[in-house]
N, C-alpha and C positions, 0 to 999 in steps of 0.2 A: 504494500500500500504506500504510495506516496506519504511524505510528509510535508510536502509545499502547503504556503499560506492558503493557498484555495482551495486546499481540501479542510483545510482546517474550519469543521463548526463550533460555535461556542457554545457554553454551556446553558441550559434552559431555568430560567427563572420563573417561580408563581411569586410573586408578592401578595402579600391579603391586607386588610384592615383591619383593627382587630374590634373595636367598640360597634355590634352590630353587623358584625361578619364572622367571627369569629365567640364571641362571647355575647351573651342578652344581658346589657349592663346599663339598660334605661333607664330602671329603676333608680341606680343610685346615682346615676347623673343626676336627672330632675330631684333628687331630693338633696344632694349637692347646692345645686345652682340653689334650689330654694334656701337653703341655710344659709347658705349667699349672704344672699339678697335680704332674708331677713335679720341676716347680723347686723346690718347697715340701716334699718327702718326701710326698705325698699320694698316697693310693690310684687310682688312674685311674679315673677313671667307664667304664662300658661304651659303646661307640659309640652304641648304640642312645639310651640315656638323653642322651647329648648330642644326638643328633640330635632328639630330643623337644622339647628348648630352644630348637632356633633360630628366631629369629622374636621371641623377648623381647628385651628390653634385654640387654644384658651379665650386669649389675650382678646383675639376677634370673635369667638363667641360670644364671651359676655360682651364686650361693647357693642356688639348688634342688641343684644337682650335689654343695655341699658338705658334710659333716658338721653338724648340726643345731648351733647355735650358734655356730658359728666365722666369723672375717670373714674377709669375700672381698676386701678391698679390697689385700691382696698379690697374689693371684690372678688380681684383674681385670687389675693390671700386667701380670702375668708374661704373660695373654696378649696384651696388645697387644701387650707386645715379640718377644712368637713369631710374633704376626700381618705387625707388619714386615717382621719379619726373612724370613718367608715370602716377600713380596711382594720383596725382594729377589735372590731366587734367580734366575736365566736361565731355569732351566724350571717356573716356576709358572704355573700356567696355570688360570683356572676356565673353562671351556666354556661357550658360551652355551646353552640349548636347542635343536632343532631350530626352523628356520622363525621363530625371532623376528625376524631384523631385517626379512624381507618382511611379517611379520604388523604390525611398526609403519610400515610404508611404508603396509600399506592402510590401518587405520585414520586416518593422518594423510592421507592421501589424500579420508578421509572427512569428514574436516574435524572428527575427533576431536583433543581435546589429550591428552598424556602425562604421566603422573607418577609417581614411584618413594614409596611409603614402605617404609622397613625398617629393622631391628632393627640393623643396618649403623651404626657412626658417619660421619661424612662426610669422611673419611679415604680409609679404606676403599670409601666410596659413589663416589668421585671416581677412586680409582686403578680399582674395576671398570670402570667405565664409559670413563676413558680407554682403557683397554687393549684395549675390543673398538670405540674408534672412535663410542663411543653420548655424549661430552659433548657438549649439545647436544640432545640429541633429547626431553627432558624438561621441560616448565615449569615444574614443580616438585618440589621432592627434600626429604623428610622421611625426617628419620634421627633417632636414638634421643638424638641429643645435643643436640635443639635444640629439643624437646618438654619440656611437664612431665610428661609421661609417656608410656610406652610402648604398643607392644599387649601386650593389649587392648583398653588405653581407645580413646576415638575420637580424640584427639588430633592427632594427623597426618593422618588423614582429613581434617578442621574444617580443618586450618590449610591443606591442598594444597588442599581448595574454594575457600577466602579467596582464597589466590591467584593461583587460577587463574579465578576470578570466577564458580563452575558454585554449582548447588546439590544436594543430595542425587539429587531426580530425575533429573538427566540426570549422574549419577559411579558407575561401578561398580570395584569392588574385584577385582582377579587376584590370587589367590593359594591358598598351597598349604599353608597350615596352618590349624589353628582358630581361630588367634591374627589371622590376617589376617581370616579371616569374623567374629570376635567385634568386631573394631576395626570392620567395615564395618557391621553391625547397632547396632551402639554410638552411631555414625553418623548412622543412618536413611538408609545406603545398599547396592544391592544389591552380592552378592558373587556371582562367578564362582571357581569351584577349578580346579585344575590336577592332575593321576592321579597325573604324577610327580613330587612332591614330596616331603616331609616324613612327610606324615598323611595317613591313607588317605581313600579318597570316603566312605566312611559313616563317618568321624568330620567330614568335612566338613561333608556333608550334612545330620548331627546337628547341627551346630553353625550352619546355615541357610543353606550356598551355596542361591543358587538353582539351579544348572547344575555339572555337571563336566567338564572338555572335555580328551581324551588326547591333543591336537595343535594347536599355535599356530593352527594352518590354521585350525580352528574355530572361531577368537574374534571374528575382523570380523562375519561374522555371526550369531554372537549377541549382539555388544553391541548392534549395528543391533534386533536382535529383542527386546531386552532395554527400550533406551532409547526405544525408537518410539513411543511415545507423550510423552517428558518435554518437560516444558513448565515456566514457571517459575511456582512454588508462592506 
């Protein structure tokens, strides 16, 4: 077999999201944000409008949630320390989806690599994942604290290819908001969406998943269907 550059393909990336793609962790967001907001004397945002947010940065979640000029930079405290303080309780629990941890079995199986970006700091990125047993399973983990910017941009995308050594053509995006398919087209890499998450399939869709898939089960084969052709550019 040759070893020239043009036979050379590179390695095949899945990236996922983890808030809503990977773990049902609404609940303690919105009860986060609420503790917020009421540390400050502040109006509660509605769940729903929180739940819109997740998937940005912190910083720009709440300052969308907050009253038009006001700083968030109390705010943003007040929820980290409701966020701890959560993760301290005995029964906090974020649930993983159904079927992820066999669905990253077969992909790594396939001799696909793993990679987490999310709106997550790496605090937070490090306790989910210890806690369902997944540190480890990832080659690379982008979090919103170690970018110069969040999603949208493509930031975290660029940097999990960097080092995971893939390039656009063979890395596709899992996720379950706009925010994750805008970071992946930002990219110039495909996006896969997820039914239960965040944001519905036709706002996905709109926003340029290729595919929507209502069950982990679904994803090995279609990144295989998706990537089968990627080669290096």
């Amino acid at each position: 077999m040759s070893d020239s550059p043009a036979d050379f393909s590179p390695p095949r990336l899945v990236i996922f999201d983890c808030d809503g793609t990977l773990v049902d962790s609404q609940h303690h967001i919105v009860a986060a944000m609420h503790a917020a907001f009421g540390a400050h004397s502040l109006a509660l945002p509605p769940a729903d409008a929180v739940r819109r947010t997740v998937g940005l940065p912190l910083a720009v979640a709440i300052q969308r949630l907050l009253p038009v000029g006001m700083e968030p930079a109390p705010v943003i405290e007040a929820y980290k320390a409701a966020a701890v303080a959560q993760r301290s309780h005995p029964d906090h629990e974020e649930p993983l989806f159904p079927d992820l941890v066999e669905t990253l079995d077969r992909l790594e199986a396939a001799g696909h690599l793993l990679g987490i970006a999310t709106g997550k700091a790496r605090r937070g990125l490090n306790y989910t994942l210890a806690s369902h047993g997944l540190t480890g399973r990832f080659v690379t983990l982008q979090t919103s604290d170690v970018v110069a910017a969040g999603k949208p941009a493509p930031d975290m995308a660029l940097q999990a290819m960097a080092e995971a050594g893939t390039v656009p053509a063979s890395t596709i995006v899992v996720g379950d908001t706009t925010y994750d398919i805008e970071m992946a087209r930002n990219a110039g890499v495909a996006a896969i969406g997820v039914s239960w998450g965040y944001h519905d399939e036709a706002m996905l869709l709109g926003a340029g998943a290729s595919r929507i898939i209502s069950s982990f089960r679904q994803l090995p084969d279609l990144v295989d269907e998706l990537l089968g052709g990627a080669v290096c550019a």
